[in-house]
C-alpha positions as CSV (number, residue, x, y, z in Angstrom):
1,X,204.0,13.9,94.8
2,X,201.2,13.3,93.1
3,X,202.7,11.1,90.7
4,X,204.3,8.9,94.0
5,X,200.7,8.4,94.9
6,X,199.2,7.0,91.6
7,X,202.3,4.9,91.2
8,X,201.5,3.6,94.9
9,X,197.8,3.0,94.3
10,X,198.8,1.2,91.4
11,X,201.0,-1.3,92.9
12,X,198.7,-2.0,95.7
13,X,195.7,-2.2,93.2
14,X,198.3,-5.1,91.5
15,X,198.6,-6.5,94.6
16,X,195.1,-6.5,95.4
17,X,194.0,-8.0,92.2
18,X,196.8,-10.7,92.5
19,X,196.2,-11.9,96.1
20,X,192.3,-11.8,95.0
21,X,192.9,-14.1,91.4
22,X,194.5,-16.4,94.7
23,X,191.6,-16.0,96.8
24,X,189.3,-17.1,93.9
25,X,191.5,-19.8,92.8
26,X,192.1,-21.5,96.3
27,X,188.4,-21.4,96.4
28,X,187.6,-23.0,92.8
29,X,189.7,-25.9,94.0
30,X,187.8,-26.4,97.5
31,X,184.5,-26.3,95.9
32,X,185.9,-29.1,93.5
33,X,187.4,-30.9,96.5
34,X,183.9,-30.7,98.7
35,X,182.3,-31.5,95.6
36,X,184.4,-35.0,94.7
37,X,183.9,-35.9,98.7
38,X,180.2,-35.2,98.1
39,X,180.2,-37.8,95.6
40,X,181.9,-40.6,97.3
41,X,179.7,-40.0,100.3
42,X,176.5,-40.1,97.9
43,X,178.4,-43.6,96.3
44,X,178.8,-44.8,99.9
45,X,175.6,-44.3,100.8
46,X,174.1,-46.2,98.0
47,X,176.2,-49.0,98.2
48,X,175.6,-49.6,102.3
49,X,171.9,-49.3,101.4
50,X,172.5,-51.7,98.7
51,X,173.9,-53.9,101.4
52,X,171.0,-53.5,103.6
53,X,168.6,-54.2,101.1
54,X,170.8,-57.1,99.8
55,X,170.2,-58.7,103.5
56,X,166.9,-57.8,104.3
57,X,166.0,-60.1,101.0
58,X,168.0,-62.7,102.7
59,X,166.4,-62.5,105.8
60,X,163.0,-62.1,104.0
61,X,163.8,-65.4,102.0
62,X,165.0,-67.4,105.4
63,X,162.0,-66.7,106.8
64,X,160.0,-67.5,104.1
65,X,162.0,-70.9,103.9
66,X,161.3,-71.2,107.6
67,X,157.3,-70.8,107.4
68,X,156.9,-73.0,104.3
69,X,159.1,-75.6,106.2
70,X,156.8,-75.2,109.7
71,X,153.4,-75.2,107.1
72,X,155.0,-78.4,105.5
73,X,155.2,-80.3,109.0
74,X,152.3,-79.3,110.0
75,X,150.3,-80.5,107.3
76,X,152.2,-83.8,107.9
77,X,151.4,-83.9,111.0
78,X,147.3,-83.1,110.1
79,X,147.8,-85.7,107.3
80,X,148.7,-88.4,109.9
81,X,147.0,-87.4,112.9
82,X,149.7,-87.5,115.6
83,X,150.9,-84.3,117.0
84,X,154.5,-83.2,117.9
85,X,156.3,-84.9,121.0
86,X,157.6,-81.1,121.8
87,X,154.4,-80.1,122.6
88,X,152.9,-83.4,124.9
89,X,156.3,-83.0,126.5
90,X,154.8,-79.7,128.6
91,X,152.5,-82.0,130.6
């Protein structure tokens, strides 16, 4: 009887140790999959604040454009004298 039992304990110690090399394995492999999704959501982050920095310059630059244009009539406008028909065309 007693040699029934160690024989038993041994194949469900087997067992155990098989279905835990699994366990361990299965896990290895989602750790490498959460960390390779990790990664491409770090790389997609960067590249849509790439982006948004990309059209923030833009829209810094047009407005830049914009202002130097509006200084450029107005000193034309203080260089001849006259003023804009826009605004005489509120009375």
């Amino acid at each position: 009887a007693h040699k029934k039992l160690s024989s038993i304990e041994a194949w469900e110690n087997s067992k155990k140790a098989a279905l835990e090399a699994e366990l361990k394995k299965i896990e290895e492999k989602l750790e490498k999959q959460k960390a390779e999704y990790v990664e491409k959501m770090k790389n997609k982050i960067a590249l849509i604040h790439k982006e948004a920095e990309e059209k923030k310059a833009m829209v810094e630059a047009k407005r830049g454009e914009d202002l130097l244009k509006a200084e450029e009539i107005a000193a034309k406008y203080r260089a001849t004298g006259t003023t804009p028909n826009k605004v005489l065309g509120c009375f």
